[in-house]
C-alpha positions, 0 to 999 in steps of 0.5 A, a space after each residue: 830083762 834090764 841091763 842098766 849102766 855098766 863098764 866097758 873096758 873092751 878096747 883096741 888099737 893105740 892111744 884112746 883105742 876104739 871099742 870091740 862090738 859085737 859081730 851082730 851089731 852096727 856102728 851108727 854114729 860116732 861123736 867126739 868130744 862128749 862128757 858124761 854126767 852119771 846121776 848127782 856126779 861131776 862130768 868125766 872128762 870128754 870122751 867119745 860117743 859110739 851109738 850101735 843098733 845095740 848100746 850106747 858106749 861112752 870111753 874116756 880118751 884120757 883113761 883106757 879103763 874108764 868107760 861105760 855103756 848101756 843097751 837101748 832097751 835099759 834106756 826108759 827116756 831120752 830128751 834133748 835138755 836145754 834148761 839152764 835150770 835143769 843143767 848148765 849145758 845143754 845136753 841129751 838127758 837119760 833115764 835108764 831103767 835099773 831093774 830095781 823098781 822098789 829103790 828108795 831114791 835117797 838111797 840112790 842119791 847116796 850112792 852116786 855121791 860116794 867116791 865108790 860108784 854102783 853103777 847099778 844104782 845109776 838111774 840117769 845120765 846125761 851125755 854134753 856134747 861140746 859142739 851144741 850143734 849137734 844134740 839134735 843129730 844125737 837125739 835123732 839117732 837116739 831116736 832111731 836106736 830106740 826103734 831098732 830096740 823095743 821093749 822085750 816081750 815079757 811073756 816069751 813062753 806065751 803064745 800072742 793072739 793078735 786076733 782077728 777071731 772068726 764069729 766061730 771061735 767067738 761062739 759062746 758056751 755053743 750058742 750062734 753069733 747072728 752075723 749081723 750082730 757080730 758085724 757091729 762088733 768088729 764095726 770100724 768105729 768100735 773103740 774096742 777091738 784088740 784083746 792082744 790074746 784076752 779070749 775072754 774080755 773078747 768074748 765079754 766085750 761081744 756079750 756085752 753089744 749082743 746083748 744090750 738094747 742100743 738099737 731098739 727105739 726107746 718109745 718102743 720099749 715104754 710101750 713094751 714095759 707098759 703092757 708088761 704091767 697089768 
């Protein structure tokens, strides 16, 4: 589920208006004075910056038809920029993810460049905010909408299996688990122990450490190959 960059155009009020969220969503930061740079393209004349726990919007106080927006969840990055080699002003720098994972990057190119524009071609942004002072308060609020939008669950008809199995359920093709080899399996310092619902690399990974001879001391196993030879 990708959303990318899109219009917005739903205002009220008069002059600039502000814009209509949705009755689930919140208003968290409002910011003037803000242009928006979309890929290879000029900066559009400043506008406002409204960040909910939903989207990002940016509107044109000149231009009541001009506005864009994206959900948090289409945003793959965001960083504060301030290379003058990067772009001349600082600035919050975004990639948004399009959906479209196959798109020949000249082709994108082209298309930011031409007087039409595919927004659905549009696969980074940046927001310059004209009180510098404030990129970090952006990021840090960037940063928090982000956590209030995960990625969505790709699988949602799945049933997720963040364990922790019983020794029962890890029981193999009805053989027992000793409990204190199955104790050395979930042991704190295993650096394997989340399957995230794979029964069977679970169940692979507990044959493996049943099964091989960490523990058995090497002089040992010299003299038991030894008299296995005539």
């Amino acid at each position: 589920m990708t959303g990318g960059l899109r219009l917005f155009a739903q205002r009220t009020g008069e002059g600039a208006g502000e814009p209509v969220f949705h009755q689930d969503e919140e208003l968290l930061h409002v910011q003037p004075s803000v242009s928006i740079v979309l890929g290879n393209r000029s900066p559009e004349t400043p506008g406002t910056l409204y960040m909910t726990s939903k989207q990002v919007v940016w509107l044109s106080d000149l231009d009541r038809s001009i506005g864009y927006a994206a959900d948090f969840y289409s945003i793959s990055l965001h960083a504060v920029s301030r290379d003058p080699e990067a772009y001349p002003s600082p600035c919050i720098y975004a990639q948004i993810d399009t959906g479209d994972e196959d798109e020949d990057s000249d082709e994108s190119s082209d298309s930011e460049s031409i007087d039409i524009l595919d927004l659905s071609k549009i696969s980074e942004l940046r927001l310059v905010p004209g009180d510098e002072s404030q990129l970090d308060t952006l990021f840090d609020v960037f940063c928090e909408c982000a956590e209030l939008n995960p990625d969505p669950v790709e699988s949602e008809g799945e049933e997720e299996h963040n364990w922790i199995f019983s020794a029962d359920q890890m029981a193999t093709d009805g053989a027992e688990v000793d409990d204190s080899e199955w104790n050395d399996v979930l042991a704190p310092t295993s650096s394997i122990g989340y399957s995230n619902g794979d029964h069977d690399l679970a169940r692979t990974v507990l044959q493996l450490q049943i099964n091989d001879q960490r523990f058995e001391d090497p002089e040992e196993m010299d003299k038991d190959s030894d008299g296995a030879n005539p």
